[in-house]
N, C-alpha and C positions, 0 to 999 in steps of 0.2 A: 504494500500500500504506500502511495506517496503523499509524503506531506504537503498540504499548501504552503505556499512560500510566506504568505502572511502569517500562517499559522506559525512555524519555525521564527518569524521574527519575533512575535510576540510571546512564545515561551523563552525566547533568550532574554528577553528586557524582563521575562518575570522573574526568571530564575538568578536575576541580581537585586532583584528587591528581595524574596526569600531567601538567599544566602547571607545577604547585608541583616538581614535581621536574626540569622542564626551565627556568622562569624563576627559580625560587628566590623567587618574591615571591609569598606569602601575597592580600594584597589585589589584584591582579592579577588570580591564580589564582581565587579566589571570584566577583570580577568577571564574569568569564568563563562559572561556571558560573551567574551569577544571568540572565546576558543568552541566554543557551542556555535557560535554561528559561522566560524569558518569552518567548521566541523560539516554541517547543515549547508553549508552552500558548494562541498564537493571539493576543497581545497586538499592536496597532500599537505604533510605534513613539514615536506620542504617549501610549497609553494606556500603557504601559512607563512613560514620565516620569512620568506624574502619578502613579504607584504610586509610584516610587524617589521622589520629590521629596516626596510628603504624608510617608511613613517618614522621610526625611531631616531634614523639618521641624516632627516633631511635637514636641511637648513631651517623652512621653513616649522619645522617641529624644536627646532634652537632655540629660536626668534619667540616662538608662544612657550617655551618654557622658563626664558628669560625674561617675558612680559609678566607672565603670571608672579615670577620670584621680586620682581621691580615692584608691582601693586602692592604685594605685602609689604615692602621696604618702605612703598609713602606713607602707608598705613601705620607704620611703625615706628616712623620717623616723626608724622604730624602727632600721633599719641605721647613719643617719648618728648615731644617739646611744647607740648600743654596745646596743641593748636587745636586738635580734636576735640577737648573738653571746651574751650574759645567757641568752635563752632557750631557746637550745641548748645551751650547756653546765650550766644549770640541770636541763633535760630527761635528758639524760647523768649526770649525777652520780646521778640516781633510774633509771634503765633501760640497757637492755644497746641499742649501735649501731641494731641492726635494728628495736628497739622505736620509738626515738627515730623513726628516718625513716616509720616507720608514724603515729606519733603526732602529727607535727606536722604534715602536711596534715588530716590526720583532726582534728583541734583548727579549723585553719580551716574546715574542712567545715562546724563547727556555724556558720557565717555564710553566710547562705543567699542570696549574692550574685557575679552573673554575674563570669565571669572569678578568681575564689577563689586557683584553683591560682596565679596570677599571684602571691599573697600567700604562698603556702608555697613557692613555689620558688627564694628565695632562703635561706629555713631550710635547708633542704637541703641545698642550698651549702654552711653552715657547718656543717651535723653532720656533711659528707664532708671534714673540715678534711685529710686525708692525700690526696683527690684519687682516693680506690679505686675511686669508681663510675663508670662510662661515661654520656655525656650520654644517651643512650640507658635506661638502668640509672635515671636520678633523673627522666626525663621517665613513664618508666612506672608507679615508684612515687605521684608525687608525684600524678600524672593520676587513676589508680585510690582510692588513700586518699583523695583529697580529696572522692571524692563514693559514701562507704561508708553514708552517714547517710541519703540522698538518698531511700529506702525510703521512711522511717519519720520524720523530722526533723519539726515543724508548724509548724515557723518557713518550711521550703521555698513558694512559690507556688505548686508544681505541687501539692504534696499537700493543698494548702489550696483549690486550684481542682479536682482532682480530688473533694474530699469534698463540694465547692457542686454541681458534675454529677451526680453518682452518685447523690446523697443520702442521704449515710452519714456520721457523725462523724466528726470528725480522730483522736480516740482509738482507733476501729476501723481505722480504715488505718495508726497509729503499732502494733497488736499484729500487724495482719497484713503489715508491714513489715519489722515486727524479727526475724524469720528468716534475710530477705531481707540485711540487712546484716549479720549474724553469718555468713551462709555467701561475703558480698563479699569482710570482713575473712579469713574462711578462705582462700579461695583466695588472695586478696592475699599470704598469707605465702608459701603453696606455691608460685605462678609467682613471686613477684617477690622476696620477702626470702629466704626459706632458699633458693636456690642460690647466692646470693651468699658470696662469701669475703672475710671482712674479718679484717686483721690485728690489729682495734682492737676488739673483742668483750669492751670491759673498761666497766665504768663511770669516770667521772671519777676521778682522784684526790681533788680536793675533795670536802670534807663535803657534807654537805645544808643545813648551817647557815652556808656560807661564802657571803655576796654578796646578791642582791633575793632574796626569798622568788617561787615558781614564780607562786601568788596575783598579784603585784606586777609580775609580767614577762608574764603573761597580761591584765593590767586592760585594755589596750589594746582588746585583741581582745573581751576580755566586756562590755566597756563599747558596743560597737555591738552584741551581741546581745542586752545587756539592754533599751537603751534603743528599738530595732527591735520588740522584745516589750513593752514598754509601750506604745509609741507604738499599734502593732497591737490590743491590747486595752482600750486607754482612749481614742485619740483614732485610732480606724480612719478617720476622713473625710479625713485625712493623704495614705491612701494610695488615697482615690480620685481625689486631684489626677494621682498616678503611684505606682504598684505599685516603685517604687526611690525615694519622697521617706524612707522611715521609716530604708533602711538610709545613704541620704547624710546625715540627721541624724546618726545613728549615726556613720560616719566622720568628719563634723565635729568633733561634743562629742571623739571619740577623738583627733583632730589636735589640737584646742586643750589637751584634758588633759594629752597626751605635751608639750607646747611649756610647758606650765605647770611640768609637774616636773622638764623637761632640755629647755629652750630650746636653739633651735640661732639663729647666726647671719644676718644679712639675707641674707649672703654665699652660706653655707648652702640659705636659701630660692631664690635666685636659681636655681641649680644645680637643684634640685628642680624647681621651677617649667620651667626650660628645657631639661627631660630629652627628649632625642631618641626616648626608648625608650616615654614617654609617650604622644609624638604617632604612632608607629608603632600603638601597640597601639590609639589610637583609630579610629584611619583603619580600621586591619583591621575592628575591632569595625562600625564605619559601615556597608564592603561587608556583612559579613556582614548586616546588619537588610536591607540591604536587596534580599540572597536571599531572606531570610524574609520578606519582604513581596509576593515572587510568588508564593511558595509560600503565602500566608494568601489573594492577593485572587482573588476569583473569577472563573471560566474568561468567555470570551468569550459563553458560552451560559447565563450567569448562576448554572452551579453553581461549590462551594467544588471546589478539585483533589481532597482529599480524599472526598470524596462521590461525585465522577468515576471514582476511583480502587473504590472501594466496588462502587458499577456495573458494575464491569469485571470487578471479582474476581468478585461475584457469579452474571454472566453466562458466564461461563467454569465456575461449576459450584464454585466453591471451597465447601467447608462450612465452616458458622458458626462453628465453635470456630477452624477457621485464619483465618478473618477477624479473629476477636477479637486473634489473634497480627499476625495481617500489617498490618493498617489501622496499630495504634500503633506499632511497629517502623520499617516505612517511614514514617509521620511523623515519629518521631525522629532518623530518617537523616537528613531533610529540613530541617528546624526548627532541630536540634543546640541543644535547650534545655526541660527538662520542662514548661513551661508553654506552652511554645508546641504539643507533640505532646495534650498535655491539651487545650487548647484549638481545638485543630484537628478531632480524630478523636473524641474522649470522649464530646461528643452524636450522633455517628453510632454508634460503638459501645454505645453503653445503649441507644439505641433500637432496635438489633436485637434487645435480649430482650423487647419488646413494651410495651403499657402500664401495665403495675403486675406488672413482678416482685418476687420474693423476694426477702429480704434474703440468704439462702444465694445466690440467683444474683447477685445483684449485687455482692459480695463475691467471689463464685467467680471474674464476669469482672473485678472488679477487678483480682485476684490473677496474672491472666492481665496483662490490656491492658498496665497501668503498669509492672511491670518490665520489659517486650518492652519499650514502649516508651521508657523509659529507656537497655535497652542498646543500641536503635539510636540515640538520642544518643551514647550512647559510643563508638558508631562512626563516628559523623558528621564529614566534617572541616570541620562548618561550626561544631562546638562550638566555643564561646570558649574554654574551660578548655583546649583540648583547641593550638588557636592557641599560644593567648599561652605556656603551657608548650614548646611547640615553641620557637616564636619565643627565648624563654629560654636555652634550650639549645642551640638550633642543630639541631634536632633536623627529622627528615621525615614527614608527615603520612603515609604510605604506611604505614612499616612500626611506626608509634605505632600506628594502628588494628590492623595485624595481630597488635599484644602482646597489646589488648584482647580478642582472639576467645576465646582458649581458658577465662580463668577468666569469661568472660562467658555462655558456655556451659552453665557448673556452674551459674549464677545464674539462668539462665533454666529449667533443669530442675530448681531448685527454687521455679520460681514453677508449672511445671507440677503440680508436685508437693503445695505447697501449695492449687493450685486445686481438685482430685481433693478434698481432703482436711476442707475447708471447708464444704462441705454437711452432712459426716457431723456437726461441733462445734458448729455454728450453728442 
């Protein structure tokens, strides 16, 4: 009897969420499911290696291991020299608790760089200075704000390699985006900030004018999105070396500027430098790519999985419109990363509307594909954001995904929504 290929996908993403809750180790658990599904898609056991080892060793897999280890380093660095704690009580002094905790992953959001939540989930920490919310409670916030932008942002990769596939401007995807994240941040309040009870629903007592200006305790952070945005529009060839040299520039200049205006010690550095917490989240990050890279290489019979997958649905009778749903959904599940679900399925899905559609349809299924397949990264437990906030917390990848279902829901039935809707404006 042969498995469906959906089916084989979906017991390997299961089979790391019930080992993660039986070994308790992340990179383990991911392990597991990347060797299950090379296993399941006809791989030898040498052609397995040279997949995991090219991933392992490419440039490109350097560059996001060295970003990842850079994010903790600002994080580490704004923490060990008060700026962190500055920027939360900054934040507080101008907004009521629940704002605050929306607004500072949402702030990192605008930095379009894997693992993010890692950088706001120490905020959090400190705006929950009385300890009210459950790890549980700031894994869901933190998880969900941080990628409200992710629609509509055009600093993102995904949205920026979405509009090179489709062939549609980054400004038509940023207005037909921006729904999509006004009804993220809606829900976001509903499930996860208003049923929260906090005793502390006051602003600071301090002024607005006591201490760094907000400007001054955000430079950190704006300073790798402005310099990411130039590098991007004046010297793009940057980022053909690797698609993460413009934002590790960016956290560089940002390390050296924070060390210029609040030096920390060698002492300091060392500790930084030899952070235990570092080298776990890159290891995790490692397995993970190199999931992704039996989910990217192709089948034994020289198609992409996702194509196989295409095939199957097709064959079975599936119509087009739930294709346009299901193809990118289950790539995001798989990928757990917009650029990689975009890059995977995007030229399968444009080419099912033939060879020179409309702009009304290729908007229509943009409006579709991209948020599906977004929120099946959201569900993915191969997302990094989705890890390392665990990781953070202590928290379990089981029932982090099952928060995400319900306001994921609302968002996908207003991508449905806006699709219908699109032909008539266009």
């Amino acid at each position: 009897m042969t498995i469906p290929l959906m089916l084989k996908i979906i017991l390997s993403l299961a089979l790391i969420l019930v080992l993660n809750k039986i070994v308790r180790n992340l990179a383990i658990s991911v392990a597991a499911g990347a060797l299950l599904i090379a296993f399941w898609s006809g791989q030898t056991i040498v052609t397995a290696g040279v997949i995991a080892s090219k991933r392992m060793l490419s440039f490109d897999n350097f560059a996001l291991l060295l970003l990842i280890a850079l994010v903790i380093t600002l994080s580490n660095q704004m923490n060990q020299t008060g700026m962190m704690k500055q920027l939360v009580g900054g934040l507080k002094a101008r907004v009521s608790q629940k704002e605050a905790l929306a607004a500072l992953p949402a702030v990192i959001g605008l930095l379009p760089m894997p693992g993010g939540a890692l950088f706001s989930a120490p905020l959090l920490d400190d705006c929950d200075d009385r300890g009210e919310l459950s790890p549980m409670q700031k894994t869901k916030i933190n998880y969900w704000f941080r990628h409200v932008w992710e629609f509509t942002w055009p600093l993102y990769p995904g949205v920026i390699l979405a509009s090179d596939i489709a062939h549609v401007e980054v400004w038509q995807i940023f207005f037909l985006g921006l729904p999509l994240s006004l009804v993220s941040i809606t829900v976001g309040y509903l499930f996860y900030l208003r049923p929260l009870k906090l005793t502390a629903e006051r602003r600071e007592s301090n002024s607005k004018s006591n201490g760094p200006s907000l400007v001054s305790l955000l430079a950190p952070i704006m300073i790798v999105v402005v310099i990411y945005f130039l590098i991007m529009v004046f010297l793009p060839a940057v980022g053909t070396l690797s698609k993460y040299l413009p934002m590790i520039i960016g956290l560089l200049s940002s390390i050296l500027y924070l060390q210029i205006i609040s030096p920390l010690t060698r002492k300091e550095w060392k500790k930084i430098a030899l952070s235990h917490r570092t080298l776990q989240m890159v290891l995790i990050v490692l397995v993970v790519r190199v999931y992704g890279a039996f989910i990217e290489a192709p089948l034994p019979n020289g198609i992409l999985l996702m194509e196989q997958l295409r095939l199957e649905l097709t064959a079975a009778g599936v119509p087009l419109r739930l294709l346009v749903l299901l193809i990118p959904f289950i790539s995001g599940m798989t990928t757990g990363v917009s650029v990689g679900f975009v890059g995977a399925c995007f030229p399968i899905v444009f080419s099912l509307l033939g060879p020179s559609p409309t702009l009304a349809s290729t908007l229509s299924t943009l409006a579709l594909a991209y948020p599906f397949g977004f929120m099946g990264t959201m569900m993915s437990p191969v997302h990094v954001c989705l890890i390392v906030t665990n990781e953070h917390y202590g928290t379990n990848l089981g029932p982090s995904i099952g928060a995400v279902i319900p306001p994921a829901i609302f968002v996908m039935a207003g991508s449905l929504l806006i699709s219908y809707i699109v032909p008539f404006i266009v």
